[in-house]
PATORKOL-592126 format. One record per residue (C-alpha): residue number from 1; residue in one letter; chain; x negated, y, z negated. Coordinates in steps of 0.2 Angstrom, whole numbers, plus 5000, padded with zeros to 4 digits. Each point is the difference from the previous one (the first is absolute). Example, Ala and Ser with C-alpha at 12.3 -4.5 7.8 and 13.67 -1.06 7.14 Angstrom:
! residues 2
num: 1	residuo: A	cadena: A	xx: 4938	yy: 4978	zz: 4961;
num: 2	residuo: S	cadena: A	xx: 4994	yy: 5017	zz: 5003;
***
This chain:
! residues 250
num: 1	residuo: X	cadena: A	xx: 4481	yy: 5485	zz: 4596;
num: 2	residuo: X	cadena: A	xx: 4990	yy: 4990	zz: 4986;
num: 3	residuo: X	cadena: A	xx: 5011	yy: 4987	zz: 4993;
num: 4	residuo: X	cadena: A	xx: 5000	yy: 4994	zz: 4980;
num: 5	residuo: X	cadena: A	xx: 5008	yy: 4984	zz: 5001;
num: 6	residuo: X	cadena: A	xx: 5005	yy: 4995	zz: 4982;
num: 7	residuo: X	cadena: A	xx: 5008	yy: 4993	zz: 4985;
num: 8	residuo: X	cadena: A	xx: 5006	yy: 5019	zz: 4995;
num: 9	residuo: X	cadena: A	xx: 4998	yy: 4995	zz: 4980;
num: 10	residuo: X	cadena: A	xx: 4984	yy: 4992	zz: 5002;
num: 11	residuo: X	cadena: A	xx: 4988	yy: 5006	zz: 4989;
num: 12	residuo: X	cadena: A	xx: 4985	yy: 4999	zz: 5012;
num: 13	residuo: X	cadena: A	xx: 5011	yy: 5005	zz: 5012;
num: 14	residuo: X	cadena: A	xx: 5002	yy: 5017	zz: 4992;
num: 15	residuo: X	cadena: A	xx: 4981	yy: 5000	zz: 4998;
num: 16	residuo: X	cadena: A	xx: 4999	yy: 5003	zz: 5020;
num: 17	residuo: X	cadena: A	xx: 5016	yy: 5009	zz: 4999;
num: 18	residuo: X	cadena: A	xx: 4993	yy: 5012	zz: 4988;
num: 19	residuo: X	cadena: A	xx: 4981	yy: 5002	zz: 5008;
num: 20	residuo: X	cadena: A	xx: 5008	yy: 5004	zz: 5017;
num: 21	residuo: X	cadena: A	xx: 5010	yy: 5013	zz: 4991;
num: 22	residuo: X	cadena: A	xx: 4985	yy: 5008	zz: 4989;
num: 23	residuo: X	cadena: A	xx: 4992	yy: 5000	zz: 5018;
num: 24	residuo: X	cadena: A	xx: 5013	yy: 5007	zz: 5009;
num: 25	residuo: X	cadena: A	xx: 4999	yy: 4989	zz: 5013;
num: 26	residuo: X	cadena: A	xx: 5017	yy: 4996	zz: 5012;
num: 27	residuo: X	cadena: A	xx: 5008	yy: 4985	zz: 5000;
num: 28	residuo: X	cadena: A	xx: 5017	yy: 4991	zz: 4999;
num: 29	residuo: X	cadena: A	xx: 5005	yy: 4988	zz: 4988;
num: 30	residuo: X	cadena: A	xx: 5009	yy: 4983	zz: 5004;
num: 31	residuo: X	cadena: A	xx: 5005	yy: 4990	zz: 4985;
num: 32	residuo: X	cadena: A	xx: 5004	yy: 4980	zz: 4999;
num: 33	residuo: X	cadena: A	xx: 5009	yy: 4990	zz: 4987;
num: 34	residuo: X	cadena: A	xx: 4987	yy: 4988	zz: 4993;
num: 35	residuo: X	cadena: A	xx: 4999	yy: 4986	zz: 5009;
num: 36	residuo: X	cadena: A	xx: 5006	yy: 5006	zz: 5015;
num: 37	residuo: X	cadena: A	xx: 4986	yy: 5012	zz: 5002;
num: 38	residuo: X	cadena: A	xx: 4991	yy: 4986	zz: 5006;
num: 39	residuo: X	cadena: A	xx: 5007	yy: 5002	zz: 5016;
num: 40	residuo: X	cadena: A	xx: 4994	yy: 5022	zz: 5003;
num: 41	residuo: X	cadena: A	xx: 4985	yy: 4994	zz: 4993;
num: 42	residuo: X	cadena: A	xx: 4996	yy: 4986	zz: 5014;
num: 43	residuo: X	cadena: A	xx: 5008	yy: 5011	zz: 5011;
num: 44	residuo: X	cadena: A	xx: 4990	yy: 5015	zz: 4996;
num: 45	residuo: X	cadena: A	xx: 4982	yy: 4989	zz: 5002;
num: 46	residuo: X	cadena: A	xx: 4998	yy: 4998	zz: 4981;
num: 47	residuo: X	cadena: A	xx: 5001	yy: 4985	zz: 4989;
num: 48	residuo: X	cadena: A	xx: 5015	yy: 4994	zz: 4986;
num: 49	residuo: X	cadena: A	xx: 4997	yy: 5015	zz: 4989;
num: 50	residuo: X	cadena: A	xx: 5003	yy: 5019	zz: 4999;
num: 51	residuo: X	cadena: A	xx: 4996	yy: 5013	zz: 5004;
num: 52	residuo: X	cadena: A	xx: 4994	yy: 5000	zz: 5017;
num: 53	residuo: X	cadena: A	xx: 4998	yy: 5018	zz: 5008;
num: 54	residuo: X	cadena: A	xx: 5002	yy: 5000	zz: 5020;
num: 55	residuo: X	cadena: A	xx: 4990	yy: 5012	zz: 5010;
num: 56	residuo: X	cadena: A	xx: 5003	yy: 5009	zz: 5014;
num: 57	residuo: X	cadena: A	xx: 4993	yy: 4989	zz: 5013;
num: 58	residuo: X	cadena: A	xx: 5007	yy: 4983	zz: 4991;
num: 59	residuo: X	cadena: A	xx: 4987	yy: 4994	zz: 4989;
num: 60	residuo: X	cadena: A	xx: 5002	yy: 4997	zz: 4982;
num: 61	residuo: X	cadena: A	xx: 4994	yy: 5002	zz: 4984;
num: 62	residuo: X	cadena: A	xx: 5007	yy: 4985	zz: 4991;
num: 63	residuo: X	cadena: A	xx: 4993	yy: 5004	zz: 4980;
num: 64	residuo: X	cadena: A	xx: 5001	yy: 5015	zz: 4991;
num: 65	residuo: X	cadena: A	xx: 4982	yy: 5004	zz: 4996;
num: 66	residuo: X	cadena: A	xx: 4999	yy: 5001	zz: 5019;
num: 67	residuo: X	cadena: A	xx: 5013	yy: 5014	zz: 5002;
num: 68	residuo: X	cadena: A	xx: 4991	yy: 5009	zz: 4984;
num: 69	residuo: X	cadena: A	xx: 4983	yy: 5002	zz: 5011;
num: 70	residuo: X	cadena: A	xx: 5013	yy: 5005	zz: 5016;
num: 71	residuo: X	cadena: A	xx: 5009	yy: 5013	zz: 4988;
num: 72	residuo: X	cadena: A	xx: 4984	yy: 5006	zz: 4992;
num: 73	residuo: X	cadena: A	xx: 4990	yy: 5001	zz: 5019;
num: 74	residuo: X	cadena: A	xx: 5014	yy: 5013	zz: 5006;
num: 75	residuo: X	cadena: A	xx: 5003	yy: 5010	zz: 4984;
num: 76	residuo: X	cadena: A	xx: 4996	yy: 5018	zz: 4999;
num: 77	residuo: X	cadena: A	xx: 4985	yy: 5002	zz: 4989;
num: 78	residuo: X	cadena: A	xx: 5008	yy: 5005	zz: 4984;
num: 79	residuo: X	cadena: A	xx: 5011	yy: 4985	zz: 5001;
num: 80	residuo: X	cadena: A	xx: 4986	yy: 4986	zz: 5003;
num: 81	residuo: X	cadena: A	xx: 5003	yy: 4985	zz: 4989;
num: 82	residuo: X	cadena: A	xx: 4983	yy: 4994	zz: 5000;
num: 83	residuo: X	cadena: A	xx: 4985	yy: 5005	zz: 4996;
num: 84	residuo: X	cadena: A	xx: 4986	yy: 5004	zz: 5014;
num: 85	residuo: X	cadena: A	xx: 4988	yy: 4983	zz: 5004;
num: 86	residuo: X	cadena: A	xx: 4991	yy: 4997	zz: 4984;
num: 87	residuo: X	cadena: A	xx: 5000	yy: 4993	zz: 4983;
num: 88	residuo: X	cadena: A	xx: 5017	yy: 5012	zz: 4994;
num: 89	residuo: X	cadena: A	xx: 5011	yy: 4990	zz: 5017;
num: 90	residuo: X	cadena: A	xx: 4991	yy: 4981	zz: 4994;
num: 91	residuo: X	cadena: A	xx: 5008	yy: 5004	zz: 4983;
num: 92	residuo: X	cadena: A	xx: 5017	yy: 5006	zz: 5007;
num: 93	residuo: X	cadena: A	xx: 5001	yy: 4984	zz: 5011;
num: 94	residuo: X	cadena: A	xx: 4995	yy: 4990	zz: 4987;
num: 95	residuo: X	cadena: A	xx: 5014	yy: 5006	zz: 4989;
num: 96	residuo: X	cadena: A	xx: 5012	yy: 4999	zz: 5013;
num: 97	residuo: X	cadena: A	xx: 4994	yy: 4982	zz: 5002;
num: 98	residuo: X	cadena: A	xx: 5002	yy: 4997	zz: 4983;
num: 99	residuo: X	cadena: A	xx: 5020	yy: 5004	zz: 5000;
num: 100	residuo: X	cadena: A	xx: 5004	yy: 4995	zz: 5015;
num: 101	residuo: X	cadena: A	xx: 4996	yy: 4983	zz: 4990;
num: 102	residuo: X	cadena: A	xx: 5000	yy: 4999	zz: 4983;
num: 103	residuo: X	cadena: A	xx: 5016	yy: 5015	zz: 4999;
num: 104	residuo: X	cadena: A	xx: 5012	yy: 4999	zz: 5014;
num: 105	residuo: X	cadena: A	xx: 5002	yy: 4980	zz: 5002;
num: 106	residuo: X	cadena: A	xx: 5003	yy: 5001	zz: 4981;
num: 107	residuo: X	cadena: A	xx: 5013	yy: 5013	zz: 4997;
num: 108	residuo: X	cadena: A	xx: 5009	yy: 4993	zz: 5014;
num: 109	residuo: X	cadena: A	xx: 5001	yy: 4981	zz: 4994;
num: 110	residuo: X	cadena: A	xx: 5005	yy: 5008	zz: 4982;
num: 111	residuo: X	cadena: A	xx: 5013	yy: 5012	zz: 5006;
num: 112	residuo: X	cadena: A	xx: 5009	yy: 4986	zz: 5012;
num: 113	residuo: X	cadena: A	xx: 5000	yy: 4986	zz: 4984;
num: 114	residuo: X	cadena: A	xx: 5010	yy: 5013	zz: 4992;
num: 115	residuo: X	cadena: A	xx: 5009	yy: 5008	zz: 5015;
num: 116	residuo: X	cadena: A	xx: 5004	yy: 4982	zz: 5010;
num: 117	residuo: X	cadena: A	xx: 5013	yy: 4993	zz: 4986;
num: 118	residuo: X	cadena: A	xx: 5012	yy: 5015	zz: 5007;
num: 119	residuo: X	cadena: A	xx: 5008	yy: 4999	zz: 5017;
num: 120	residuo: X	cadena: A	xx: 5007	yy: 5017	zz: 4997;
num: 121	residuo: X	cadena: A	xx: 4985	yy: 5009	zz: 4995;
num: 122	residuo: X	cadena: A	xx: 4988	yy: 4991	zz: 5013;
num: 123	residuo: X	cadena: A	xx: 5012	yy: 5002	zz: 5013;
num: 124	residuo: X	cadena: A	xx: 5001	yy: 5019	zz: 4998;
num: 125	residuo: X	cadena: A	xx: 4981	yy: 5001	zz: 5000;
num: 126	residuo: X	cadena: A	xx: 4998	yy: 4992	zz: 5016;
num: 127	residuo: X	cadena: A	xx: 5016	yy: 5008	zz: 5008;
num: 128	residuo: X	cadena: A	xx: 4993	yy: 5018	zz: 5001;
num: 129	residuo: X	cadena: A	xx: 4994	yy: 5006	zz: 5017;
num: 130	residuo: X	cadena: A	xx: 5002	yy: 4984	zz: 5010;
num: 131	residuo: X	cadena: A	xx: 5009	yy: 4995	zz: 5014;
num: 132	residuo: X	cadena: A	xx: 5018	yy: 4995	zz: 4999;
num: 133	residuo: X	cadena: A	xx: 4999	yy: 4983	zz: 5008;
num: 134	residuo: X	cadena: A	xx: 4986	yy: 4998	zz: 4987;
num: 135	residuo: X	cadena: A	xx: 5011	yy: 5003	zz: 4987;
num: 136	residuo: X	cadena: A	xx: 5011	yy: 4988	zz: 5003;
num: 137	residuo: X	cadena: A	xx: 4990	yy: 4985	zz: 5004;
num: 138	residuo: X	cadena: A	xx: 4992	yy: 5002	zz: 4982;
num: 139	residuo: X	cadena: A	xx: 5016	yy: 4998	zz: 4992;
num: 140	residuo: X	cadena: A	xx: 5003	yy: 4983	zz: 5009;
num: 141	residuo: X	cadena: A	xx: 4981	yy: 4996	zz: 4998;
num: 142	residuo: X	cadena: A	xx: 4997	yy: 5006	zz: 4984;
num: 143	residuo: X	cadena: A	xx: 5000	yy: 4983	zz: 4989;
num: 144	residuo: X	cadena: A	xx: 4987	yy: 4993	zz: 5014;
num: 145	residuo: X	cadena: A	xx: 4988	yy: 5018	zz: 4998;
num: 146	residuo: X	cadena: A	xx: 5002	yy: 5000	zz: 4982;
num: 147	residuo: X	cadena: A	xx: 4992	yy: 4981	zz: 4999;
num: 148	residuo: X	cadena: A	xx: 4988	yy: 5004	zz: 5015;
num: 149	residuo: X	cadena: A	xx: 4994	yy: 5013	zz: 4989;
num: 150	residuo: X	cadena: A	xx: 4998	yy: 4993	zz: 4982;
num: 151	residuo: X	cadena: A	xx: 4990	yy: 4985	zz: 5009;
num: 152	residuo: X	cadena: A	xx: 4990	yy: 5010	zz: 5010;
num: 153	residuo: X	cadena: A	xx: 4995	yy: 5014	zz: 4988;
num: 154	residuo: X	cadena: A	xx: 4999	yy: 4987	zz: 4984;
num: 155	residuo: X	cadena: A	xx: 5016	yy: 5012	zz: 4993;
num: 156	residuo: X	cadena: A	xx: 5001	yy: 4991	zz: 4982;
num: 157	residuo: X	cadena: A	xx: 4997	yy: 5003	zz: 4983;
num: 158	residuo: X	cadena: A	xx: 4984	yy: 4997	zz: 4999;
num: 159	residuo: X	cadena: A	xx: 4993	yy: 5007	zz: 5015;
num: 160	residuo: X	cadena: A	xx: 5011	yy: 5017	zz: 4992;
num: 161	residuo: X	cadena: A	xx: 4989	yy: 4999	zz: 4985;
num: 162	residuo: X	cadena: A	xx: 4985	yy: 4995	zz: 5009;
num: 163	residuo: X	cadena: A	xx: 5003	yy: 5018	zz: 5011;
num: 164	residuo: X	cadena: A	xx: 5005	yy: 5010	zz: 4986;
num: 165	residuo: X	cadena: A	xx: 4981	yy: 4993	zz: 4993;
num: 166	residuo: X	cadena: A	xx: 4994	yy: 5006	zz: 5018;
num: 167	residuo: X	cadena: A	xx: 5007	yy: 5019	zz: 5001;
num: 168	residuo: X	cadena: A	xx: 5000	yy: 5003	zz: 4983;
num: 169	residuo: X	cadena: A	xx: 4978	yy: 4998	zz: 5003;
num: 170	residuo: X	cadena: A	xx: 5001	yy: 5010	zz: 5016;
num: 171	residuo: X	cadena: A	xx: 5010	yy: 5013	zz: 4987;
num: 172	residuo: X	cadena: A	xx: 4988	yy: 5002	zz: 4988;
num: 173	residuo: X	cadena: A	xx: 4987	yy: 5001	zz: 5011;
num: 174	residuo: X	cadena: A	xx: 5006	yy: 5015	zz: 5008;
num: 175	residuo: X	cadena: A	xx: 5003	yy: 5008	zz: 4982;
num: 176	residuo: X	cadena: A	xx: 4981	yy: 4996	zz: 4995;
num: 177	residuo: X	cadena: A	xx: 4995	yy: 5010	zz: 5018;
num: 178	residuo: X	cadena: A	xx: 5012	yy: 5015	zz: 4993;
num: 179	residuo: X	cadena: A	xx: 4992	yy: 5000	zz: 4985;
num: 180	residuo: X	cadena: A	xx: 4987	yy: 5015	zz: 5005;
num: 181	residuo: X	cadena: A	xx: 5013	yy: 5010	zz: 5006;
num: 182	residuo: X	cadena: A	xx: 5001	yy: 4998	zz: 5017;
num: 183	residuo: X	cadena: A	xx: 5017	yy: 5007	zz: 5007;
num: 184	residuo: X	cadena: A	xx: 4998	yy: 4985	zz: 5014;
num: 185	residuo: X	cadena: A	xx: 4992	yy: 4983	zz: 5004;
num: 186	residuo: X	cadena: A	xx: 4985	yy: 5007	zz: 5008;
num: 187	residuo: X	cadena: A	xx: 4997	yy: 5016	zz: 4991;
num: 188	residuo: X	cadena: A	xx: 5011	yy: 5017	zz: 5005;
num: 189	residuo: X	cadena: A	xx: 5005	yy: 4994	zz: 5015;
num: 190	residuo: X	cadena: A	xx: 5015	yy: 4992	zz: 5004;
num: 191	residuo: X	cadena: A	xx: 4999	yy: 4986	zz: 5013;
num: 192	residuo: X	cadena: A	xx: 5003	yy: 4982	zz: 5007;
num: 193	residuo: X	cadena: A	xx: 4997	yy: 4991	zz: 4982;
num: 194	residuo: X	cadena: A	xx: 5011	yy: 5011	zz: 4992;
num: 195	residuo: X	cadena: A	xx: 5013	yy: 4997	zz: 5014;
num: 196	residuo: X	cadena: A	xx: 4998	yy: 4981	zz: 4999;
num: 197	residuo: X	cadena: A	xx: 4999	yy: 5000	zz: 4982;
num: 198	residuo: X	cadena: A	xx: 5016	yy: 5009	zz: 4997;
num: 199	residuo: X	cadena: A	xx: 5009	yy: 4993	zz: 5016;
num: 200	residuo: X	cadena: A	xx: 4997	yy: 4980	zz: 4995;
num: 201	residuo: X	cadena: A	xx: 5004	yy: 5006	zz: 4981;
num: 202	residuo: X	cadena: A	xx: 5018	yy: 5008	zz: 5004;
num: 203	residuo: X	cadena: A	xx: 5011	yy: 4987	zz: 5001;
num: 204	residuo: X	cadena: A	xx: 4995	yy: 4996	zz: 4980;
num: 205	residuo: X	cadena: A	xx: 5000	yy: 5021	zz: 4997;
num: 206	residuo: X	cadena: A	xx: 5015	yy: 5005	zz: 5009;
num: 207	residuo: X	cadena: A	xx: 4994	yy: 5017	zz: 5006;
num: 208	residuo: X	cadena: A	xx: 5016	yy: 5012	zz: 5005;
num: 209	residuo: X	cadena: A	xx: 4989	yy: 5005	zz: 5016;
num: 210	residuo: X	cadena: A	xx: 5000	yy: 4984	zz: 5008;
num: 211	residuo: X	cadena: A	xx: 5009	yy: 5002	zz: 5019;
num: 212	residuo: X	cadena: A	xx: 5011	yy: 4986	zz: 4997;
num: 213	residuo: X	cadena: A	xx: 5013	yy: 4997	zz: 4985;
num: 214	residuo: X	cadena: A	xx: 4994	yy: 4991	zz: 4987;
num: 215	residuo: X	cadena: A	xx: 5014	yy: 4993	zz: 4987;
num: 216	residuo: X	cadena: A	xx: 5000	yy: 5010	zz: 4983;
num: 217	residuo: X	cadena: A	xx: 4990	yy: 4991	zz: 4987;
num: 218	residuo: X	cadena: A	xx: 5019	yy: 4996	zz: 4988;
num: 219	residuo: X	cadena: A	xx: 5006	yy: 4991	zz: 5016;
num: 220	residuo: X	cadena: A	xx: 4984	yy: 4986	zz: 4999;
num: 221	residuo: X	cadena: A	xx: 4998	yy: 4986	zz: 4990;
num: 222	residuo: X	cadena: A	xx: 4996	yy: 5008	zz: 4981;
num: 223	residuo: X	cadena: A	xx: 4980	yy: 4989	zz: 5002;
num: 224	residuo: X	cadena: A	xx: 4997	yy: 5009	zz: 5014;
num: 225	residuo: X	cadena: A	xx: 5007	yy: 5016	zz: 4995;
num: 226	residuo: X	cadena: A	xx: 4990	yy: 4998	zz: 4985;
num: 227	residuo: X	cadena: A	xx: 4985	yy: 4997	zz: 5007;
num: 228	residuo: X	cadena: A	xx: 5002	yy: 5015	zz: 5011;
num: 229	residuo: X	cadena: A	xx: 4999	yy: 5010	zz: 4986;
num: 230	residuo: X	cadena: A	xx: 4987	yy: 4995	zz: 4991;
num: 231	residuo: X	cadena: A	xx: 4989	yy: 5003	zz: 5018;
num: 232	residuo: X	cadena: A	xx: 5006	yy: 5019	zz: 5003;
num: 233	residuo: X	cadena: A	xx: 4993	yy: 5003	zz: 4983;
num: 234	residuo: X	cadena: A	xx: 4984	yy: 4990	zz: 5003;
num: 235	residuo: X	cadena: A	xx: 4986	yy: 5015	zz: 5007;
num: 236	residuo: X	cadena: A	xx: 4999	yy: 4988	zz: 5017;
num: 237	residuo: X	cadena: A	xx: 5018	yy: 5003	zz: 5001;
num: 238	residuo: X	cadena: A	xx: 5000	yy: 5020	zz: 4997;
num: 239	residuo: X	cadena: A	xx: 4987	yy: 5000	zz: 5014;
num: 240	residuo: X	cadena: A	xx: 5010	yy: 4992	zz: 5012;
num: 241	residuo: X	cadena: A	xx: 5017	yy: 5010	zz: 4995;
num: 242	residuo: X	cadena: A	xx: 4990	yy: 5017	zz: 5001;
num: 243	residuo: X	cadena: A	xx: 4992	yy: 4997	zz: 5016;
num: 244	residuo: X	cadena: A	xx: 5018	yy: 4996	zz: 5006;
num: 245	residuo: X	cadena: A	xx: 5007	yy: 5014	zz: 4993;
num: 246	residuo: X	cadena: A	xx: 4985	yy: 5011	zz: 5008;
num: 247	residuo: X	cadena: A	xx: 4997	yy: 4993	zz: 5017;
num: 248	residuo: X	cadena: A	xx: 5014	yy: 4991	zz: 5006;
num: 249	residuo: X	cadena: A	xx: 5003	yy: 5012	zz: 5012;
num: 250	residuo: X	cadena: A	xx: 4998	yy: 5001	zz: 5019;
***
């Protein structure tokens, strides 16, 4: 069977997750700890990074945009999450170029400068639907990962505020697109921007439909809790949480 090799809390894993899903395609998922995810991915023919979705006759598609166009190609017609060849699919790509970018690296180095600090909270977040022997190696490695991390993703206080700059744009941007009352990203349809917009954003919104637990809000840091806050009530937010609430289904 197809094979989603991930980081289960991932946010740009839950981006293939969720377009596999919406396009009720088959698959099983197989999720790593960070860092020892390196080892499916290579072993699965991708690069470091997740996810990376393994077809039935052992390629790969090692980047999620690639398993977007897979999902969309064998979705049924009223679940296609992109436009038709034309101007309407350039401007979906483009968008879900734009967060793949300027959204999902951002939320991510904010929430780990805030998350990191904890052994307990991180711990728990990585725990979830990996394998045991996982499990324990990242409690003996987790010091090493934790620097491995902060150095290679820049996890400090400036690069926080510098991403908060970052998302917040990507934010606003998307509530200036609303503002002719549009229910979605591209018009009335709901499709693969909405899913990557509200997929990359979730780790910051805390959505309750998310397929993996998420800690409550009161259990994180009160900066990040607060910031949490102040984006469900920002419009971007309210996008993201609706379509969440609408079409995170299989």
């Amino acid at each position: 069977m197809t094979t989603l090799v991930t980081i289960p809390f991932s946010h740009y894993c839950e981006k293939a997750r969720w377009a596999l899903d919406y396009a009720r395609v088959d698959y099983r998922e197989e999720g790593h700890v960070p860092g020892f995810h390196r080892i499916a991915t290579r072993r699965a023919g991708g690069r470091n990074t997740v996810p990376v979705l393994v077809l039935d006759d052992g390629s790969a598609l090692d980047d999620s945009p690639l398993i977007v166009r897979w999902a969309d190609e064998r979705a049924g017609a009223e679940r296609k999450l992109l436009p038709p060849e034309g101007p309407g699919r350039d401007e979906a790509l483009a968008l879900e170029r734009r967060f793949d970018r300027d959204l999902g690296p951002h939320v991510r180095r904010f929430g780990y400068f805030h998350v990191l600090p904890d052994r307990a909270l991180t711990l728990r977040l990585m725990d979830a639907s990996t394998p045991r022997a996982e499990r324990v190696g990242l409690r003996a490695l987790f010091p090493v990962l934790r620097r491995f991390m902060r150095r290679h993703m820049r996890i400090d206080e400036a690069g926080a505020v510098a991403s908060r700059d970052r998302y917040r744009a990507v934010f606003d941007e998307v509530a200036a697109r609303l503002k002719d009352g549009r229910p979605y990203l591209m018009g009335d349809r709901f499709g693969a921007a909405d899913i990557t917009f509200a997929a990359l954003a979730a780790p910051l919104l805390g959505p309750a439909e998310v397929p993996f637990p998420l800690p409550p809000v009161e259990a994180l840091p009160a900066a990040l809790g607060r910031e949490i806050d102040e984006l469900r009530a920002h419009p971007a937010g309210a996008l993201a949480l609706r379509v969440y609430r609408t079409h995170r289904t299989r």
